[in-house]
C-alpha positions in Angstrom: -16.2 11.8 4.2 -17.8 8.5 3.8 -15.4 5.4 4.6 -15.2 2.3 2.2 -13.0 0.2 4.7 -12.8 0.7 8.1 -10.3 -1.9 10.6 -10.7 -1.8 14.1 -8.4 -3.4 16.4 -7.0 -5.9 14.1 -4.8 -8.4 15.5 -2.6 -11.6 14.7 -0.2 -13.4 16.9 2.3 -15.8 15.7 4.9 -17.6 17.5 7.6 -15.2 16.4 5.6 -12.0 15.2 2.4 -10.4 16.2 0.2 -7.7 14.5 -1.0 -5.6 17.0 -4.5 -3.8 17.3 -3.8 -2.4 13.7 -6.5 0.7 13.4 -7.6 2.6 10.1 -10.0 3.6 7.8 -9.8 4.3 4.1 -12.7 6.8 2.6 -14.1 6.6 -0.9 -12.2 7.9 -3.5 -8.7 7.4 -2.3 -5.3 6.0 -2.5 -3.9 4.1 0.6 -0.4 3.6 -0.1 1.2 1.1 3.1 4.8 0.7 3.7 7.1 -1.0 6.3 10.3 -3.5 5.6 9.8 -7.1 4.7 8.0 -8.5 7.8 7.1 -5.4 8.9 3.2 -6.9 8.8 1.4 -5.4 5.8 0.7 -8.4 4.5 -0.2 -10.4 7.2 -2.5 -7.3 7.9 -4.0 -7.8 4.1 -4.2 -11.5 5.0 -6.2 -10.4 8.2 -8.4 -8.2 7.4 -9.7 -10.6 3.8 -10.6 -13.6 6.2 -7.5 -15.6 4.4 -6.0 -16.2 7.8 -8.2 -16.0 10.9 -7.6 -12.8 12.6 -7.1 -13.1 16.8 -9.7 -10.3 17.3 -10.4 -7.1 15.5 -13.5 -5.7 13.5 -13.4 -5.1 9.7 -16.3 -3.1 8.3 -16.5 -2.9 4.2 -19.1 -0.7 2.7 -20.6 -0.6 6.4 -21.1 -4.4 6.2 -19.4 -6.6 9.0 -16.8 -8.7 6.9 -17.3 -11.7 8.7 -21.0 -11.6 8.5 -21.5 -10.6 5.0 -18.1 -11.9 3.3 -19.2 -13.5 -0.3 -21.5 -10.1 -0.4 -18.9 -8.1 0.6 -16.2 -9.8 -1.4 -18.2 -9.3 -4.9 -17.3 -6.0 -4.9 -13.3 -6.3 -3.9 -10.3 -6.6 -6.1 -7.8 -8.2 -5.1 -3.9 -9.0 -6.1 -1.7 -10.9 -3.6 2.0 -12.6 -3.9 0.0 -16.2 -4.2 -2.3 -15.9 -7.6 -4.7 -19.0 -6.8 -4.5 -19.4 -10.2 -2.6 -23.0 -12.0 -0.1 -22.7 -14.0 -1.8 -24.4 -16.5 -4.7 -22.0 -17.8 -4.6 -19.9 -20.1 -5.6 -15.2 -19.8 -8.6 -17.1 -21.9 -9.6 -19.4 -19.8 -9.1 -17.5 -16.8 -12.0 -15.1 -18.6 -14.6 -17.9 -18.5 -14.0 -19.0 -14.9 -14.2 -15.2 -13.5 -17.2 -15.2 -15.8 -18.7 -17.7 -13.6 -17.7 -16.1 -10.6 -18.7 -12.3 -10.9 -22.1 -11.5 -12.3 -20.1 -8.5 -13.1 -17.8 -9.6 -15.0 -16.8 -8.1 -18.1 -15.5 -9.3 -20.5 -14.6 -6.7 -22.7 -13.1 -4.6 -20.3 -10.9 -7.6 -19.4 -9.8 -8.2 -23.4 -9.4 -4.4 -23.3 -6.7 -4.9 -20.5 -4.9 -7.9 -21.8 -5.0 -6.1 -25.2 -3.0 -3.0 -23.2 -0.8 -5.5 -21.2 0.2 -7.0 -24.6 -0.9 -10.4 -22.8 -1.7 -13.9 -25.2 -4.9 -14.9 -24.8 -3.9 -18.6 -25.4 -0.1 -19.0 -23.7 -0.3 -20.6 -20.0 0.6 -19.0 -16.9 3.4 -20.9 -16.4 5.2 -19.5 -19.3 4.6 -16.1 -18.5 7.3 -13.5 -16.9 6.9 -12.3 -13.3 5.8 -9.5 -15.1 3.5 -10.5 -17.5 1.5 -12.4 -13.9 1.6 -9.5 -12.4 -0.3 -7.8 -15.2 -2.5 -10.4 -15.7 -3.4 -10.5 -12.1 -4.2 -6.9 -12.2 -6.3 -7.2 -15.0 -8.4 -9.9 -13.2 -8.8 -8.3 -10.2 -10.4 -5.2 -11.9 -12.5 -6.5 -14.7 -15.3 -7.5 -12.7 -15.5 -3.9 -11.4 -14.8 -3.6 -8.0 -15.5 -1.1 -5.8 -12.3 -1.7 -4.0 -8.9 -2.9 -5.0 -6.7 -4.1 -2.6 -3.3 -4.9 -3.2 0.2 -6.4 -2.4 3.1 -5.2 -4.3 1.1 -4.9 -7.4 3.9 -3.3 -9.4 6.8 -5.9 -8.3 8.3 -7.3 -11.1 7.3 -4.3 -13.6 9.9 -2.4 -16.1 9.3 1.8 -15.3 7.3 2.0 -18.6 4.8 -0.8 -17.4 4.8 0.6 -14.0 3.6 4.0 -14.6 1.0 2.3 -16.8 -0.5 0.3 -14.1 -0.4 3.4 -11.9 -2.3 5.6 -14.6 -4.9 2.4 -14.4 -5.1 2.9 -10.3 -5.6 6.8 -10.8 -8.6 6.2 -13.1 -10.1 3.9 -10.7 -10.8 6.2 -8.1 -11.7 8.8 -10.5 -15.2 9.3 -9.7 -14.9 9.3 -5.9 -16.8 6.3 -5.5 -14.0 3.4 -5.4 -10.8 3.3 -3.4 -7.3 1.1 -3.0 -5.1 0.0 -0.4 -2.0 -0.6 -1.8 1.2 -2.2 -0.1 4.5 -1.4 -2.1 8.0 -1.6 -1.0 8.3 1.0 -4.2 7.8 4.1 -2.2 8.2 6.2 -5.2 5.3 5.0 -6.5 3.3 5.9 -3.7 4.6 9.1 -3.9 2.6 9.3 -7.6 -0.3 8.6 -6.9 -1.3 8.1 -2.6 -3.3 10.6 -0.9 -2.5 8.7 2.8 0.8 6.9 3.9 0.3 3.9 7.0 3.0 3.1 7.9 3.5 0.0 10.1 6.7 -1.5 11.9 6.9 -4.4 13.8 3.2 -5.2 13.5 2.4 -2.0 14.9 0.5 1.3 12.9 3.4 4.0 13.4 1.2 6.8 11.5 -1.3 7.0 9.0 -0.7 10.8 7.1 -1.9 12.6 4.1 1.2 12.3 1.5 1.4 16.0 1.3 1.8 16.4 4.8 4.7 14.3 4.9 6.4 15.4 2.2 6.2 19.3 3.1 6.4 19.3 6.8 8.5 16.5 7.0 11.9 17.7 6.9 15.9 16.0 7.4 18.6 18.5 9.1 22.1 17.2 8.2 24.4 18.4 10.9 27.8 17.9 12.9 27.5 16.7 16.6 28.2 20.5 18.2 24.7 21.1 16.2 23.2 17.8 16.6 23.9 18.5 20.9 21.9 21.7 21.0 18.6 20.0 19.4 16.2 19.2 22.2 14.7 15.8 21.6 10.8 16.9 21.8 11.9 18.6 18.6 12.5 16.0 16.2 11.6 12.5 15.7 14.7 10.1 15.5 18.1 10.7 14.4 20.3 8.1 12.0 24.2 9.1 13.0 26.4 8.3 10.1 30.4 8.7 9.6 30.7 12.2 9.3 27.6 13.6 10.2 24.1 13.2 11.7 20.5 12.8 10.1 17.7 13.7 12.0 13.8 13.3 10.9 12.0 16.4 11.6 8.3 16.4 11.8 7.3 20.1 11.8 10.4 21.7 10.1 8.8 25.6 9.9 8.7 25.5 13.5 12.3 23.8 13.5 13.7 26.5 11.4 12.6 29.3 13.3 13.4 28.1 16.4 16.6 27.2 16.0 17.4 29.6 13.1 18.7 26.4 10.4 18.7 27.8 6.9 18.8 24.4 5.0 16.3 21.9 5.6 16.2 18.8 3.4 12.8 17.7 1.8 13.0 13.9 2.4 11.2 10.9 0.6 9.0 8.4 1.8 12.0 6.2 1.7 14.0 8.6 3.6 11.2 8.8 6.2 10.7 5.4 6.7 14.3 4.6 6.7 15.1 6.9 9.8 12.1 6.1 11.4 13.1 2.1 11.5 16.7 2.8 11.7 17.5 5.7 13.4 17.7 6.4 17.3 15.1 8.9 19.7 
């Protein structure tokens, strides 16, 4: 399977946080969804691997190009949404068209009416009187009318009502539709990573803690809820980390078929993402 993005070693280091040789790859036609806690590093990694901060060392390869050789090439074909919009609060979805226009050779412009149409966006109110929602959208809607071959993005549905967020998602499935385009996509909303991702990276202190197919984490991911009499006859090469609360234990299993059978547990819970992730910073090994 051919790879859109590839990141090799990435690393940062900051006075009080460092992102440390972050490895991945994302292949054409998928959904990356990346999660961690605030400060976790996913957006310092985004940050990294654009060129918007200057990485310590580290490779990034997009569409087999070197990033730092070919960047404005590269960069043609990337969407991208992040928390700063680079836009002033000032202009207007309309005038925002014509500067893109000057930007992208690809730009279209009826795909980008099209989207403001759909986002129920003015073409002629500033951004400074729009909603946290309404920039969100708009951003979105910029980043993909000049038809990207990637989208990369940071907490793209933040801000959104339900009913507008499973639009935007809809949009992301349809991107990737033909195989041929892909997104990384950082949300603290791990249900909506559960719609639509095919892989999960997760990172934690600036460090990759997996990258794993969605399905695979879902159904042989498991959570055994148990007393401490149980929780003492568990061997710890069986499971990953355990969260102990008032009145009984959590633990994360990763294989929970072999779990069962070996130590003959009837009920197994199917956890979340959020669940996951939650144990996996919180809990103990």
């Amino acid at each position: 399977m051919e790879n859109i993005l590839e990141v090799k070693d990435l690393s940062k280091k900051y006075r009080d946080f460092e992102l440390k040789s972050v490895n991945f790859s994302i292949p054409k036609g998928m959904i990356i969804g990346l999660i961690g806690e605030n400060g976790a590093g996913k957006t310092t990694t985004i940050k990294a691997l654009l060129n918007i901060i200057n990485k310590d060392k580290g490779q990034v390869k997009v569409f087999g190009l070197d990033l730092q050789k070919n960047e404005k090439k590269i960069k043609q074909d990337i969407g991208v949404v992040l928390d700063d919009s680079f836009f002033s609060e000032y202009l207007t979805p309309g005038s925002i068209g014509k500067i893109m226009k000057n930007f992208y050779p690809t730009w279209d412009e009826k795909l980008y009416l099209k989207y403001l149409e759909k986002f129920n966006l003015p073409l002629d109110k500033i951004f400074k009187e729009f909603s946290s929602g309404m920039k969100m959208k708009l951003k979105i809607a910029t980043a993909i009318s000049h038809k990207p071959k990637l989208l990369i993005l940071d907490e793209p549905t933040t801000g959104l009502d339900p009913v507008a967020r499973n639009d935007i998602l809809d949009i992301f499935q349809e991107f990737i539709e033909d195989g041929e385009h892909s997104i990384l996509l950082s949300s603290h909303i791990t249900s909506d990573l559960e719609h639509i991702a095919d892989y999960i990276m997760f990172i934690n202190h600036g460090e990759m803690v997996f990258t794993k197919s969605k399905d695979e984490l879902i159904e042989n991911f498991g959570i055994v809820k148990c007393d401490e009499k149980d929780f003492k006859r568990f061997h710890t090469n069986d499971y990953v980390k355990y969260k102990k609360n008032k009145y009984e234990y959590d633990i994360l299993i990763e294989n929970k078929y072999d779990f069962k059978k070996k130590y003959n547990i009837s009920i197994i819970d199917k956890p979340t993402i959020e669940d996951i992730m939650l144990i996996y910073i919180k809990g103990e090994k």
